[in-house]
TORLUMLO-688041 format. One record per residue (C-alpha): residue number from 1; residue in one letter; x, y, z. Coordinates in steps of 0.25 Angstrom, whole numbers. Layout:
REM TORLUMLO-688041
(NUM; A; (X; Y; Z))
...
//
This chain:
REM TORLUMLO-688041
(1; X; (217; 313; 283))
(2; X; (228; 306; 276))
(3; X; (220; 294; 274))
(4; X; (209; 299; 270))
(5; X; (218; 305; 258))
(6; X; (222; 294; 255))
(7; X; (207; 289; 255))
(8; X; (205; 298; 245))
(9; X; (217; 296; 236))
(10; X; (214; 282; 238))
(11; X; (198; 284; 231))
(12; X; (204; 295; 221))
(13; X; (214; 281; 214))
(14; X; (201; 274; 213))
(15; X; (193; 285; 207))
(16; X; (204; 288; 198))
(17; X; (207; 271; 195))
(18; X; (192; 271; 191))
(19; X; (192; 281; 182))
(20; X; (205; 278; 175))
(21; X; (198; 265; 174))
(22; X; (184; 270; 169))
(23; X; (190; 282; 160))
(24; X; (203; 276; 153))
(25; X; (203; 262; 155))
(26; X; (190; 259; 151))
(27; X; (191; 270; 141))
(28; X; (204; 264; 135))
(29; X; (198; 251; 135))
(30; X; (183; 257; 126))
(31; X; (193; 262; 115))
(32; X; (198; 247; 113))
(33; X; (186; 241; 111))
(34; X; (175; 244; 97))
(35; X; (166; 238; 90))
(36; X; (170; 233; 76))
(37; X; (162; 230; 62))
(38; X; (165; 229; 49))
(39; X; (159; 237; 36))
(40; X; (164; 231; 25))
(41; X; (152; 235; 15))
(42; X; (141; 244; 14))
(43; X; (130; 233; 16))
(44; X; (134; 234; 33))
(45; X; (135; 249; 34))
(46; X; (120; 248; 42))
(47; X; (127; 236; 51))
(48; X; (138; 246; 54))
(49; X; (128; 256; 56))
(50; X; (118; 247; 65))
(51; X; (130; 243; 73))
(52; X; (136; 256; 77))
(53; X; (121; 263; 79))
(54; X; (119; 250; 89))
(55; X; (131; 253; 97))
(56; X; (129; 266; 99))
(57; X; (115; 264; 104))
(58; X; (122; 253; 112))
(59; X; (131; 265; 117))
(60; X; (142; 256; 115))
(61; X; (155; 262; 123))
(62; X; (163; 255; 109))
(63; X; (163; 262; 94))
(64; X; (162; 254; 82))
(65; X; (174; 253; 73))
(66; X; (170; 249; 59))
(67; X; (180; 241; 50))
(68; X; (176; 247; 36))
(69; X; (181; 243; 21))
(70; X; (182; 256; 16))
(71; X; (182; 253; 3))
(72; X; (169; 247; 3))
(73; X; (161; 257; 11))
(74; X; (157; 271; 6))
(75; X; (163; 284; 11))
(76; X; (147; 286; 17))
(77; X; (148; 273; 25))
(78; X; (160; 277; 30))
(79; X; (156; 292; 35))
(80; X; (144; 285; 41))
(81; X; (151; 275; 49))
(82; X; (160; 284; 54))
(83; X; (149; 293; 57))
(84; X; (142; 283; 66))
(85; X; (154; 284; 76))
(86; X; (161; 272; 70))
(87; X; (178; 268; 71))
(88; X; (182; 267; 57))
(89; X; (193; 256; 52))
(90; X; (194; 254; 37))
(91; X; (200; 241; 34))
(92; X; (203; 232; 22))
(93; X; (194; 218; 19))
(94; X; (200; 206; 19))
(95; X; (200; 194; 12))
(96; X; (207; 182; 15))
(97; X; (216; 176; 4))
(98; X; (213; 163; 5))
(99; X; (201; 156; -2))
(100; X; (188; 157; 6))
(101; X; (176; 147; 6))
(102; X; (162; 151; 4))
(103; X; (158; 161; 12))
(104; X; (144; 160; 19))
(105; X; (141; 175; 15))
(106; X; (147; 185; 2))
(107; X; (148; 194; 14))
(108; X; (158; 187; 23))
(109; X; (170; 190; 13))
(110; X; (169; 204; 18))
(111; X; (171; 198; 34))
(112; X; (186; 194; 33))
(113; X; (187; 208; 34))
(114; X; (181; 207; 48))
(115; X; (196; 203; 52))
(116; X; (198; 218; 52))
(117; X; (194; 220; 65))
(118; X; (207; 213; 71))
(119; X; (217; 222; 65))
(120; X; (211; 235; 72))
(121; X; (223; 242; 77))
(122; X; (217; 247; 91))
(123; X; (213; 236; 102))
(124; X; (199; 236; 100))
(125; X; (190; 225; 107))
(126; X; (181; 221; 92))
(127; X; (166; 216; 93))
(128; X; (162; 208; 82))
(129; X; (161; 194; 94))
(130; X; (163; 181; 94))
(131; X; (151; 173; 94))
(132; X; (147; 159; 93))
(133; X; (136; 159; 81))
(134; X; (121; 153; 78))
(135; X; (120; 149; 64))
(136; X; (109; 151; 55))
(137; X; (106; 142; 43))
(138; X; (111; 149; 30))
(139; X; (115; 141; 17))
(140; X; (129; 148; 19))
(141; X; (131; 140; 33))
(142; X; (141; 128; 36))
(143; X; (132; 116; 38))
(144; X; (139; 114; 54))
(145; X; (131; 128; 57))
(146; X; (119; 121; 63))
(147; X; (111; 123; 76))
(148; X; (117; 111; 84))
(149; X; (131; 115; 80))
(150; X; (127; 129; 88))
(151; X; (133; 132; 100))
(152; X; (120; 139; 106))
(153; X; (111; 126; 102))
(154; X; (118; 122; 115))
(155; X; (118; 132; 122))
(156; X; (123; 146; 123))
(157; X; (135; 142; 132))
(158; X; (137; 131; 124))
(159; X; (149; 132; 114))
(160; X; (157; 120; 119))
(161; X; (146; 112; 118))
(162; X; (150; 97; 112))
(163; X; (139; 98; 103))
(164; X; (143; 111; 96))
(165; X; (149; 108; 83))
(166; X; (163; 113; 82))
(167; X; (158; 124; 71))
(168; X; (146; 129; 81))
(169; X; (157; 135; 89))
(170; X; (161; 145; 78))
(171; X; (159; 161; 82))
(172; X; (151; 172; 75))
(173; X; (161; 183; 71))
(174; X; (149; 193; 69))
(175; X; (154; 200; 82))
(176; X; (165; 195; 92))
(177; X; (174; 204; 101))
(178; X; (192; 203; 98))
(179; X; (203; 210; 100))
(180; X; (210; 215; 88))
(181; X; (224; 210; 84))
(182; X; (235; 214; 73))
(183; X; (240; 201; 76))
(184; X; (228; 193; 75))
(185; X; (225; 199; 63))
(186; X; (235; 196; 55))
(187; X; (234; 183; 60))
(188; X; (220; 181; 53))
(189; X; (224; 189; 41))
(190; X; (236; 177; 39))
(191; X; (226; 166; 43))
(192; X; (214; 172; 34))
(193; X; (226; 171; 23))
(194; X; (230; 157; 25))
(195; X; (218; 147; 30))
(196; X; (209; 140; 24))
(197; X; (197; 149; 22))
(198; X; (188; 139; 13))
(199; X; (180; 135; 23))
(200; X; (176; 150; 27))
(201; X; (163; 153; 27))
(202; X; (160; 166; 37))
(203; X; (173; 172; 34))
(204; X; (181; 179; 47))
(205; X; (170; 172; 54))
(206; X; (178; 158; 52))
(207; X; (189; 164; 51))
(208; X; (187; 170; 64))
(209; X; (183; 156; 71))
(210; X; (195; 149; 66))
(211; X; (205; 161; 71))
(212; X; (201; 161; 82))
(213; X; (196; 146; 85))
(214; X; (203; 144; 97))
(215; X; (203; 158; 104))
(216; X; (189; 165; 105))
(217; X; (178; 167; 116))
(218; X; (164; 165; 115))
(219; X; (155; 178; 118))
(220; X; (140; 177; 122))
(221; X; (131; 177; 110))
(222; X; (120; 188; 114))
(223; X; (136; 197; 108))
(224; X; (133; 191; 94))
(225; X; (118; 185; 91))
(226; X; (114; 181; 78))
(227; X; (101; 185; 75))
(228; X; (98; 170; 69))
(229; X; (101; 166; 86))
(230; X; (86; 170; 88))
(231; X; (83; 159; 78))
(232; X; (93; 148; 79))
(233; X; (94; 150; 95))
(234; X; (83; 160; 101))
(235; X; (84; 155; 116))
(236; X; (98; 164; 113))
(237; X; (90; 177; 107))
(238; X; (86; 185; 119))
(239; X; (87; 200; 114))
(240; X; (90; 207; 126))
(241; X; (101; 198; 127))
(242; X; (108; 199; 115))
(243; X; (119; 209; 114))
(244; X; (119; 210; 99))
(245; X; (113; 203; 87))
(246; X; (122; 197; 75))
(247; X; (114; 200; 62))
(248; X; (119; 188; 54))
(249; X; (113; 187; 39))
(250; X; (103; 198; 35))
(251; X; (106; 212; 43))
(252; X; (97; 222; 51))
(253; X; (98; 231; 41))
(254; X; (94; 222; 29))
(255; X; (81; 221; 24))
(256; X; (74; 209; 30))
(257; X; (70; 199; 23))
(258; X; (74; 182; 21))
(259; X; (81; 175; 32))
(260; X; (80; 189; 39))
(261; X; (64; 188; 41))
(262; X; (66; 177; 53))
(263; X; (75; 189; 60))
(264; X; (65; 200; 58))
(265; X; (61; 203; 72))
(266; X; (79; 206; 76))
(267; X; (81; 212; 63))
(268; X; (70; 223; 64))
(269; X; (66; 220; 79))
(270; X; (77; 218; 89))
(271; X; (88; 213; 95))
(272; X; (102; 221; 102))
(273; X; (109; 225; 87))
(274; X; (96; 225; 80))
(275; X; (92; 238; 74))
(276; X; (79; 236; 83))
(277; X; (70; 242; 72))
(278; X; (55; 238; 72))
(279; X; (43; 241; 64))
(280; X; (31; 241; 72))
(281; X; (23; 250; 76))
(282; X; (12; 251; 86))
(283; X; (1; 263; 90))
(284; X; (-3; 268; 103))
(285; X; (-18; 272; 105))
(286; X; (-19; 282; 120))
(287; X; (-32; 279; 122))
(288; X; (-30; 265; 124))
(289; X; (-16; 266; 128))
(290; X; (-13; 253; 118))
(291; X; (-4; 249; 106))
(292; X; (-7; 243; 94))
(293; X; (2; 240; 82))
(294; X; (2; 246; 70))
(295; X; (8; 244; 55))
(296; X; (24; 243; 56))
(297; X; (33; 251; 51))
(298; X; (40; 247; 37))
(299; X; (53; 248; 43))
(300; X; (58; 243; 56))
(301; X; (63; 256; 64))
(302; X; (73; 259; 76))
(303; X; (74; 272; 81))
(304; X; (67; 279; 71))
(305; X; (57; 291; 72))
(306; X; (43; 293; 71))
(307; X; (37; 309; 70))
(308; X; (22; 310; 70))
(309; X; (17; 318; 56))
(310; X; (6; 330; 57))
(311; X; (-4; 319; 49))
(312; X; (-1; 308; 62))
(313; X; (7; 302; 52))
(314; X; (20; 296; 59))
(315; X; (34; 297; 52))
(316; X; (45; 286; 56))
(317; X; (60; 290; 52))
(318; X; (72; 282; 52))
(319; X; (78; 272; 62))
(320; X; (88; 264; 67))
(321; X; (93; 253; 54))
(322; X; (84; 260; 46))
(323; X; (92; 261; 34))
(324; X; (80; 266; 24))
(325; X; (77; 281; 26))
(326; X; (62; 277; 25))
(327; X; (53; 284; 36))
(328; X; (39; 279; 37))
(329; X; (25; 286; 41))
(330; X; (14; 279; 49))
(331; X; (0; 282; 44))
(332; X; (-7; 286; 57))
(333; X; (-20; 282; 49))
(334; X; (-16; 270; 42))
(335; X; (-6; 265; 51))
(336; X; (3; 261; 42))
(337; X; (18; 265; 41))
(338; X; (22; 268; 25))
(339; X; (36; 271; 22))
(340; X; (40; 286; 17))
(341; X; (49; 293; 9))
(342; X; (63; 291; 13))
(343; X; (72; 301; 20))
(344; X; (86; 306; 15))
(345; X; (93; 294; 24))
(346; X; (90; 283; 33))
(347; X; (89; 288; 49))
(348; X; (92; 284; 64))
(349; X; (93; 293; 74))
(350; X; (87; 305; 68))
(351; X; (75; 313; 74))
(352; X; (61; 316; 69))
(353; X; (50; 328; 72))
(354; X; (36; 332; 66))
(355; X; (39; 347; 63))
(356; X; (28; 357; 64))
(357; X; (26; 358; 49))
(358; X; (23; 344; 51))
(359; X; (36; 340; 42))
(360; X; (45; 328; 51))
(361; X; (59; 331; 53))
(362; X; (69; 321; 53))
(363; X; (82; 326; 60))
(364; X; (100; 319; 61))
(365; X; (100; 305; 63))
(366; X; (109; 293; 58))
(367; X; (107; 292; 44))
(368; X; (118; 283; 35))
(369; X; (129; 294; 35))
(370; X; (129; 296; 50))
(371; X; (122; 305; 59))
(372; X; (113; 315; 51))
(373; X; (111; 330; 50))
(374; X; (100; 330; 41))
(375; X; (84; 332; 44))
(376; X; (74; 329; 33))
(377; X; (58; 334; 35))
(378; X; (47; 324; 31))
(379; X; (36; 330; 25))
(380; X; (23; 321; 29))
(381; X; (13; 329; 17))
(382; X; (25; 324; 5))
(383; X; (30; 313; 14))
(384; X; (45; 317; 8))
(385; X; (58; 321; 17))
(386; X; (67; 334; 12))
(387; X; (78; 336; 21))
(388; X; (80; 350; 28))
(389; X; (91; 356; 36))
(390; X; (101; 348; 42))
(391; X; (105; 349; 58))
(392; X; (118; 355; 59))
(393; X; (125; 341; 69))
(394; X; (121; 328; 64))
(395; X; (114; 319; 76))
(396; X; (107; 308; 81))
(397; X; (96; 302; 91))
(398; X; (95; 319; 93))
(399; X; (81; 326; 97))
(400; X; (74; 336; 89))
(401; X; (62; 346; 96))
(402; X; (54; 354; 89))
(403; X; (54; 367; 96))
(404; X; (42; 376; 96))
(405; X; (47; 386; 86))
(406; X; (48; 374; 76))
(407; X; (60; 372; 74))
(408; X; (69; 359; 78))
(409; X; (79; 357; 89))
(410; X; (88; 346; 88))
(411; X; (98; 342; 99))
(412; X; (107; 329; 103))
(413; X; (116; 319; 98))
(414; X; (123; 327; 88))
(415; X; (135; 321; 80))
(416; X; (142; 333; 86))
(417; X; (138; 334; 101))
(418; X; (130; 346; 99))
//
């Protein structure tokens, strides 16, 4: 009997080791880690957007802390983001005090700011990667950034190559993963104030390489690949791979257009951080149980909706990265999609029903303040939206059911649990 106590007390530790483990540890150990931008302007606010929306369709286990300049950023912006869910820390830009060379991009004066993330009070293991980079060929490039100077022209594997030019070894400071350090930061904030910065040309991204010149550890690149690698390297661009996509130069959420046109098909079509919004459309006829395409939509669409008018007409809604709050209807007759009258703001996550009167109803969502309350009625005889009565919890990715008295029942994913 005593043994078998002692069995027993002996499986009871373990239980109790495991779950400690599991439930605290582990726990403990979540609360130390975030992901980490920067929003220093208005222009990103759809990148900060993107970013967050992805992670929590990734059902990431880590929240996203946003470094903010506050004084740059609307009091909207900043409910908004804060909406989404995000960790707020206002910080102050800065600028080094010594003479800088020409920088490659207008832009990149904000990016010493990027520095920020260092001087984060709580130990939180930051993702913005370190990553060996693949070059375009832009006017504001140094003359060394050339193919055979690439790491990857050797190899994947290959960084000590003896044909890699010193300068090919640089890294990417798109992303990279750090722990953050009073100590450390003050150390670059002395050496941004004292070197020689004349031959700067990607701010904190040289800055960075030179800090840290002799101490940092090379990541795979499938963390951190530029779009341009399906150009310059494509035996590398294998999508279900690919862990994240760096969009250098022209973003997602800008219209397309110039250098962007050779980058179409990840921009609108694909690829893991990619708002994986297309424009095609294709019709399926039951009698001969076949597909056909038919005339694309004007706007590539993620996620949207589409609700099926009394005149066969169909109405398309919203979407994930739609930042126009332009629907569309598609001419059963004509097949052809024409763009009509906007709604009251841009949508995601919303939900959309033919109503008995034949009006469409367009119920919560994201919208660009956060998650929504509002429902707006399309009327497909004046082809106009008026809004109507608002749902009492705002929500998203929620259902609606028309029920047989007429009226509309909504339930699920409510702001407030409800």
């Amino acid at each position: 009997m005593q043994k078998l106590v002692a069995v027993l007390i002996a499986i009871a530790a373990v239980l109790i080791s495991i779950y400690y483990q599991q439930h605290f540890v582990m726990k403990a150990d979540t609360k130390r880690r975030a992901w980490l931008t920067l929003l220093v302007n208005e222009e990103y606010v759809p990148g900060v957007l993107a970013l967050v929306r992805s992670l929590k369709r990734a059902k990431s286990m880590y929240p996203l802390v946003v470094l903010l300049v506050s004084d740059q950023l609307s009091e909207e912006t900043q409910e908004m983001i804060l909406n989404e869910g995000c960790l707020v820390r206002p910080v102050e830009t800065i600028y080094p005090t010594q003479k800088t060379g020409n920088l490659a991009f207008q832009r990149l004066t904000h990016d010493w700011t990027k520095l920020r993330a260092f001087q984060i009070r709580i130990q939180i293991l930051l993702l913005f990667k370190l990553a060996y980079a693949i070059r375009q060929k832009t006017s504001s490039y140094p003359k060394y950034w050339k193919p055979e100077n690439c790491p990857y022209t050797h190899g994947e594997n290959s960084d000590g190559h003896d044909l890699v030019y010193e300068h090919g070894r640089l890294f990417n400071s798109g992303l990279f993963v750090f722990h953050p350090n009073l100590v450390v930061f003050e150390q670059m904030i002395t050496a941004l104030n004292t070197w020689d910065l004349t031959d700067v040309i990607f701010a904190d991204q040289d800055f960075l390489n030179q800090f840290y010149r002799s101490s940092r550890k090379r990541l795979p690149y499938i963390y951190n690949s530029l779009k341009t690698f399906s150009k310059t390297h494509p035996y590398l661009w294998d999508e279900l791979k690919i862990k994240a996509i760096h969009f250098i130069l022209q973003k997602t959420w800008d219209k397309l257009g110039g250098n962007s046109l050779d980058y179409e098909h990840i921009h609108l079509a694909g690829g893991v951080g990619a708002f994986c919004s297309g424009a095609t459309a294709e019709l399926f006829d039951p009698s001969t149980q076949q597909w056909t395409l038919t005339g694309n939509l004007n706007i590539g669409r993620y996620q949207h909706t589409a609700s099926t008018l009394p005149d066969g007409n169909i109405l398309v809604v919203g979407g994930y990265g739609i930042y126009d709050n332009i629907p569309e209807l598609f001419d059963s007759l004509t097949n052809i999609w024409t763009e009509t009258a906007g709604m009251s703001t841009a949508l995601d996550g919303h939900t959309a029903l033919t109503l008995s009167n034949g009006n469409a109803i367009v119920i919560g969502g994201y919208n660009l303040f956060g998650y929504s309350k509002k429902a707006e009625l399309f009327d497909p005889s004046t082809r106009l939206w008026t809004q109507t009565g608002s749902i009492n919890n705002s929500r998203v990715s929620h259902t609606a059911s028309i029920l047989p008295n007429g009226k509309v029942l909504v339930t699920g994913c409510s702001s407030t649990n409800t």
